[in-house]
N, C-alpha and C positions, 0 to 999 in steps of 0.2 A: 907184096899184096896181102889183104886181111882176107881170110878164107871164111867162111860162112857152110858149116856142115851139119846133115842131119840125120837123123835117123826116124822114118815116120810111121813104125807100128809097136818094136821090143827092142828091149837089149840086143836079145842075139842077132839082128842085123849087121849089117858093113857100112859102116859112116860113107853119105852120097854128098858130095857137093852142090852145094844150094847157088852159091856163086860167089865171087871175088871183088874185093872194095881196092878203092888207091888209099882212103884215108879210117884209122879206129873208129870213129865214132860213125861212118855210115855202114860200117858191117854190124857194128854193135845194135843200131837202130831197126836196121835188118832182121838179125838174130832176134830180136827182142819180139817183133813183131809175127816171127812166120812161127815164133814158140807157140802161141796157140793152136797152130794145126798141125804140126810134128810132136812125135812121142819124145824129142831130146833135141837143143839144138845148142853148137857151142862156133866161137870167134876165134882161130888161129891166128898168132901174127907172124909175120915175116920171118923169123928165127925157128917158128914152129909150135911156139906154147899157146896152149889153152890162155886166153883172157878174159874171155864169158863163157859160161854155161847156163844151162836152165836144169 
């Protein structure tokens, strides 16, 4: 699963889960999208690495 996580005021938050994709490019589209209203938001994939950030 692509993981889709944010953080929505500072830094010093705790990364929250926005929600989980079956395929890269619809968490990416995701991400991409809820970045406007979150202070940070980035795409984990299945292994664990960061793929997107904002």
């Amino acid at each position: 699963m692509w993981t889709v996580k944010y953080k929505s005021n500072n830094d010093s938050q705790t990364w929250s889960t926005l929600d989980s994709y079956d395929n890269r490019l619809s968490a990416i589209v995701r991400a991409s999208w809820m970045s406007r209203e979150y202070f940070t938001v980035k795409v984990i994939n299945p292994d664990g690495t960061v793929i997107w950030s904002n």
